[in-house]
N, C-alpha and C positions, 0 to 999 in steps of 0.2 A: 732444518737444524736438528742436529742430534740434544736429547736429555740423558744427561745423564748423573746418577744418584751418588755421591758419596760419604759415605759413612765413614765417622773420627777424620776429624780435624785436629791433631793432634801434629808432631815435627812432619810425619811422613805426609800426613793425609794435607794439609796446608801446603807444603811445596806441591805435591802433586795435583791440588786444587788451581794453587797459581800460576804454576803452567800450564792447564787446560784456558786457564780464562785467559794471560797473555796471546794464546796464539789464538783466541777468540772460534767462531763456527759452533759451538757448542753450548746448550742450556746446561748449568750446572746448580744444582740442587743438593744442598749438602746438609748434614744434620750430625750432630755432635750431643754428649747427652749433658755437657754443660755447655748453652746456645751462647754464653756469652764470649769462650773461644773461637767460635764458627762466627761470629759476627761481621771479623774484618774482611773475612770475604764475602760476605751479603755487602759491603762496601765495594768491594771491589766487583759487583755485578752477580755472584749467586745469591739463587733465593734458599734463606735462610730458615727451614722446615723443623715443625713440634714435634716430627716424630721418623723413624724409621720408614715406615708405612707410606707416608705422605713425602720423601724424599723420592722414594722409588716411584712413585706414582706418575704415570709417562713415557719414563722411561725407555731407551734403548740397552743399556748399559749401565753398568754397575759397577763399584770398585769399594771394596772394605778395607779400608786402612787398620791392622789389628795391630798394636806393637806392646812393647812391655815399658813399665812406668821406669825404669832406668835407664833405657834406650837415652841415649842424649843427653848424659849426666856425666 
């Protein structure tokens, strides 16, 4: 099974988090730098990481979710 790291949970990194874990095959590791956004999907089966560093750890791949705070307003 593939890991892989995703950084911001935020609109974009959340949807994109949710469809990796729907279509399931994949460890997803994700870290957000307020953990209590990132939480619902340590519910939903990723683990939920203290740090950048420790997201990527394992790793195959990587995906950084970077947007702007009005995005979605």
């Amino acid at each position: 099974m593939n890991t892989i790291a995703l950084l911001g949970t935020g609109l974009l990194g959340t949807g994109f988090a949710e469809g990796m874990l729907s279509r399931g095959g994949t460890h997803l590791r994700v870290w957000n730098r307020t953990r209590s956004k990132a939480q619902p999907l340590g519910e939903k089966g990723a683990v939920v990481t203290e740090s950048p560093a420790e997201a990527a750890r394992f790793m195959r791949g990587r995906a950084v979710m970077r947007g702007h705070a009005r995005w979605g307003t």
